[in-house]
C-alpha positions in Angstrom: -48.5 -23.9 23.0 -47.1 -26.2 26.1 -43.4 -25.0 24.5 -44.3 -21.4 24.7 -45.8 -22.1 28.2 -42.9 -24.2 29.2 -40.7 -21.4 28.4 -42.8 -18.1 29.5 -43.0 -20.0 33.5 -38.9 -20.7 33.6 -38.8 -16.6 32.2 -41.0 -15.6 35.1 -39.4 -18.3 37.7 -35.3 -16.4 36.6 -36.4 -13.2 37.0 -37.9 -13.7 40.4 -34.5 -15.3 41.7 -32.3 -12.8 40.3 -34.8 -9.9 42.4 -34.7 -12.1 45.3 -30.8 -12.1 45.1 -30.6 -8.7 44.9 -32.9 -8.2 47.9 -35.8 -6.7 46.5 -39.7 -8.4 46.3 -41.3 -8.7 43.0 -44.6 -7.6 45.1 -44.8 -4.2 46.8 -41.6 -2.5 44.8 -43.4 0.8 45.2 -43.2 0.7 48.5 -39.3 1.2 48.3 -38.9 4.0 46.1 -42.1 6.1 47.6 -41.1 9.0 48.9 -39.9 9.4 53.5 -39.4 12.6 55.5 -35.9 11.0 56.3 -34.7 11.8 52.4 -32.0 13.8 52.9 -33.4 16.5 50.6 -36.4 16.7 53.1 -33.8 16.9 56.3 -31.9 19.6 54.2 -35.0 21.4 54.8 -35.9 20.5 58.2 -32.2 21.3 59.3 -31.3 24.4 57.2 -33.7 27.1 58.9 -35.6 27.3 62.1 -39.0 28.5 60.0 -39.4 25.9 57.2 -39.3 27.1 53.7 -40.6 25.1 50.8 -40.3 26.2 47.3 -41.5 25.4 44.5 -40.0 26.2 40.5 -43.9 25.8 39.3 -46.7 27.9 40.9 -49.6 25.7 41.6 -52.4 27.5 39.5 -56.0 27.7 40.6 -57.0 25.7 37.7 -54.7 23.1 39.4 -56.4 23.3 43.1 -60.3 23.3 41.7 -62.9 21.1 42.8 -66.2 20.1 40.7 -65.4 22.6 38.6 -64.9 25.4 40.9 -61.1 26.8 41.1 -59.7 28.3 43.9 -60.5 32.2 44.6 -64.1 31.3 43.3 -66.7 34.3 44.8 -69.1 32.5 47.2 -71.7 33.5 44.9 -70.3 32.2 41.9 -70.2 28.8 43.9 -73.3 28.4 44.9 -75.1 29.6 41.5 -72.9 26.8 39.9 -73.5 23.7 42.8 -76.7 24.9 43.8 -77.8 25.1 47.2 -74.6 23.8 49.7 -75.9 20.8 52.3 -74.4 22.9 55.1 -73.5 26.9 55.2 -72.0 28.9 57.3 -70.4 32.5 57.9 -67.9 33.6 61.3 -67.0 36.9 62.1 -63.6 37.2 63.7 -61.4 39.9 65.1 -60.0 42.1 62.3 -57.7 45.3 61.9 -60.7 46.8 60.7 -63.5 45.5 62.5 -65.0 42.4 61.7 -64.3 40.0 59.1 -66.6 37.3 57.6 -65.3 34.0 56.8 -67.6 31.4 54.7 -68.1 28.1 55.2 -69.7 26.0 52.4 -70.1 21.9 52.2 -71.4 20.2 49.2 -71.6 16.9 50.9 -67.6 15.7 51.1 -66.5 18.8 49.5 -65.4 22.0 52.1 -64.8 25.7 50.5 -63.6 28.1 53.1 -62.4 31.6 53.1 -59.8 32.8 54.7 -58.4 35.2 57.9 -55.7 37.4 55.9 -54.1 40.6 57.7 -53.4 41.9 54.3 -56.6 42.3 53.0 -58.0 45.3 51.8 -61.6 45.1 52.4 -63.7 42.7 54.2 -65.3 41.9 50.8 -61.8 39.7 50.0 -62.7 37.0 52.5 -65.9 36.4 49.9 -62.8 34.4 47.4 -62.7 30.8 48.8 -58.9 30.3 49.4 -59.4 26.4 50.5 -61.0 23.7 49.3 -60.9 20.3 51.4 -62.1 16.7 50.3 -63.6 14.4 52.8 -64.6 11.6 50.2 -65.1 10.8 46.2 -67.5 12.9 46.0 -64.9 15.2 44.0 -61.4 14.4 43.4 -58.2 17.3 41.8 -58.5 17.6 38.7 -55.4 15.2 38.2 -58.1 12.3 38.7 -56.6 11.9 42.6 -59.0 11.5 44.9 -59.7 10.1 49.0 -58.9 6.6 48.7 -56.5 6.6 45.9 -52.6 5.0 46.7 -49.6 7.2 47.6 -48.4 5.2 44.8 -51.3 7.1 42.5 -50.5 10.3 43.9 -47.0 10.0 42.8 -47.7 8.5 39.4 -50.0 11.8 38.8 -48.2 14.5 40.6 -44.2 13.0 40.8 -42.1 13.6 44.1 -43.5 15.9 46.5 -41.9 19.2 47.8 -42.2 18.2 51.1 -43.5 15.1 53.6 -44.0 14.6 56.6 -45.0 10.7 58.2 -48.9 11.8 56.9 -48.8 14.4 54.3 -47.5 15.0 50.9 -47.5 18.7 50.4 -46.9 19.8 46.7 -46.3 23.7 46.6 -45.1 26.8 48.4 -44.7 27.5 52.2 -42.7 30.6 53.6 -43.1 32.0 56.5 -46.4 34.0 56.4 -47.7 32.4 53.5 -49.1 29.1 51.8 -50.5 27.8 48.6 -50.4 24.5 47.2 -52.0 20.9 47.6 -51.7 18.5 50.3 -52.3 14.7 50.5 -53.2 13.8 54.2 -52.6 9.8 54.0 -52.6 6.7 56.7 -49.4 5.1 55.1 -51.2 3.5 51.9 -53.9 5.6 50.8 -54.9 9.0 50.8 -57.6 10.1 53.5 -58.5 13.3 52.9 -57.1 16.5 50.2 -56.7 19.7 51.4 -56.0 22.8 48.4 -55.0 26.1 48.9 -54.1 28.4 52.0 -54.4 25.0 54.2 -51.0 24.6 55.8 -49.5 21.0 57.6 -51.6 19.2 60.0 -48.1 17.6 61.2 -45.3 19.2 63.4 -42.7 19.3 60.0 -39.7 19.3 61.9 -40.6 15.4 63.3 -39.4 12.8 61.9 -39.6 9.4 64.1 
């Protein structure tokens, strides 16, 4: 056993020279490979257009962006007689092409559905779909298992390399021009902070990137 020992602590002591040689810690690897908005296939995008366009080969489904159990496009009604009563409600009317236009508000404690102002709709009853879905805490996480608080180093694990980043979000999905669908990952560096699904668009000015 003191052989085996012997020989498992020289194992452990070579292989930690040979990574310090080579520049690289044994702790905090991750930290290298994890993803920057100064990758050049990220500054491809910044640089190639004026309007940033992300694509995506994969749509995200609405299976994909779903939160305790309800997926995105959910009626408002459908929501509520699933979760029950929401801990805070709310509807605005804003300006529309054709008069006034509801948008709903609904919070089941760290979890947000909203509807959405869309030009294209229509009828006024289209803004009754919940087109985003924001997470303030655990109180629901995707249905990948990622929730607030998890590592970048989870997120990537679970979903790979994102389409996009900027220095606090990890966007995976579509953005072009007028339009928006995906999953974002607001994060402080570490960890994620908050999860916003659907039609949410960037919290960051994209083309920044010191």
């Amino acid at each position: 056993m003191k052989r085996w020992l012997k020989q498992t602590i020289v194992a452990a002591c070579v292989l930690n020279s040979v990574s310090v040689l080579l520049g690289v810690s044994m702790i905090g690897v991750s930290a290298f490979t994890l993803p920057k908005p100064t990758d050049p296939d990220y500054m491809d995008i910044r640089t190639r257009h004026p309007i940033i366009s992300i694509y995506n080969d994969k749509y995200t489904s609405d299976k994909e962006m779903s939160a305790a159990g309800i997926p995105m496009h959910a009626h408002v009604n459908d929501i509520i007689k699933s979760l029950g009563k929401p801990t805070a409600q709310d509807i605005e009317y804003v300006d529309w092409h054709r008069g006034k236009l509801p948008l709903y508000h609904l919070q089941y404690g760290g979890i947000l559905f909203e509807s959405t102002h869309e030009m294209w709709y229509n009828s006024a009853s289209e803004a009754e779909h919940i087109r985003k879905i924001t997470l303030f805490n655990r109180d629901a996480v995707t249905p990948r298992g990622i929730g607030v608080g998890d590592t970048l180093e989870q997120v990537y694990n679970a979903y790979g390399r994102p389409d996009f980043v900027t220095w606090y979000e990890w966007f995976y999905g579509i953005q072009q021009q007028e339009w928006r669908t995906g999953i974002w990952f607001v994060h402080d560096g570490k960890k994620v902070v908050r999860i916003k699904m659907g039609n949410a668009g960037f919290d960051s000015d994209l083309k920044k990137v010191d």
